[in-house]
N, C-alpha and C positions, 0 to 999 in steps of 0.2 A: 535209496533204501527200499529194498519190498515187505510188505506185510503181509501176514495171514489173514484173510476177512471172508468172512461170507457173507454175501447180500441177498440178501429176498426181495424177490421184488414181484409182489403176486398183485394182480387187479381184480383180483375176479370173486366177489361176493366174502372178503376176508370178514371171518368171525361175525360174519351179520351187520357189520359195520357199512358196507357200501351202498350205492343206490342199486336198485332192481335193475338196474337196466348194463350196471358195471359186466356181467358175466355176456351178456351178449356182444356188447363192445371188444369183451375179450377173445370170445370168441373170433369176433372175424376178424381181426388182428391176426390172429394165432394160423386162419384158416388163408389169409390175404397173401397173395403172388409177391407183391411186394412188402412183407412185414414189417420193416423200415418205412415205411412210407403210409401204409395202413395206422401205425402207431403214432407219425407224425399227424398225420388228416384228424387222430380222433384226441391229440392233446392238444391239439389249435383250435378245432371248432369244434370239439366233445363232441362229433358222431360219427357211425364208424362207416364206410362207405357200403357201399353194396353188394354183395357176392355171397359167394358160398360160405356159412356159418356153421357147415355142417362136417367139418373133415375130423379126423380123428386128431385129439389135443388134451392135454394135461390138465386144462382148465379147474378141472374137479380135484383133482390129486395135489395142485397148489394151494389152492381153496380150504380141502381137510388137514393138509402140513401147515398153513399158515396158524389155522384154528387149534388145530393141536398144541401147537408151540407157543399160542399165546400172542402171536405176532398179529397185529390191529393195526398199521399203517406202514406207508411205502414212502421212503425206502428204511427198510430196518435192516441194522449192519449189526453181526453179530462179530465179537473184536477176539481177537488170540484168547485173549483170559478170561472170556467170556460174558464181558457185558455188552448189552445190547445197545445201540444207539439208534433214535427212532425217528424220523421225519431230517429235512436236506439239514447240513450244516455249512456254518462257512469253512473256507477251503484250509484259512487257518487253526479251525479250531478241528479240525476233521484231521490234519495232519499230527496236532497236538494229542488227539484221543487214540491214536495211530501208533505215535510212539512211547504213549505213557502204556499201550496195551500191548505193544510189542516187548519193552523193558517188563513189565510184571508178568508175561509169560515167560521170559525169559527166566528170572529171577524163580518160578517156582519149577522150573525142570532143573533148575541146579541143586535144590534143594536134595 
């Protein structure tokens, strides 16, 4: 079965919630040759390796959407009918939030 979901998944200074040091981390992540691998090195040893921090990135534009919308932790999954789910779930209860939010979107376009 597919769902409709949308995830955010912003690290970078969300709503003043993070540490000062999150938006640079994200930066060079964001800025790193290898992004995949930049992203692993800094959630196994929280720091972010060395390089260029300076390339053109969203960093900021995730940051103002996150705080806009209220959104305060990762991963926030916003569901078909519109509620929010905040921080991981397990796999069973995430499929269960999955399809009780796929049935009541359903259930209101029939209307």
């Amino acid at each position: 079965m597919h769902y409709r979901l949308l995830c955010i998944i912003a690290a970078a200074g969300l709503a003043g919630t993070a540490r000062a040091d999150d938006a640079a981390k994200s930066k060079a992540v964001w800025c790193a040759p290898d992004r995949a691998k930049a992203w692993s090195d800094v959630m196994r040893t929280g720091v972010a390796s060395a390089g260029a921090a300076d390339c053109d990135n969203p960093i900021r534009q995730i940051a103002a959407f996150a705080q806009q919308h209220r959104i305060t932790g990762t991963p926030t999954m916003v569901l078909a009918d519109g509620r929010r789910l905040v921080g991981a779930l397990p796999l069973t209860e995430l499929e269960k939030e999955l399809q009780r939010s796929q049935a009541q979107a359903s259930n209101s376009t029939r209307r």
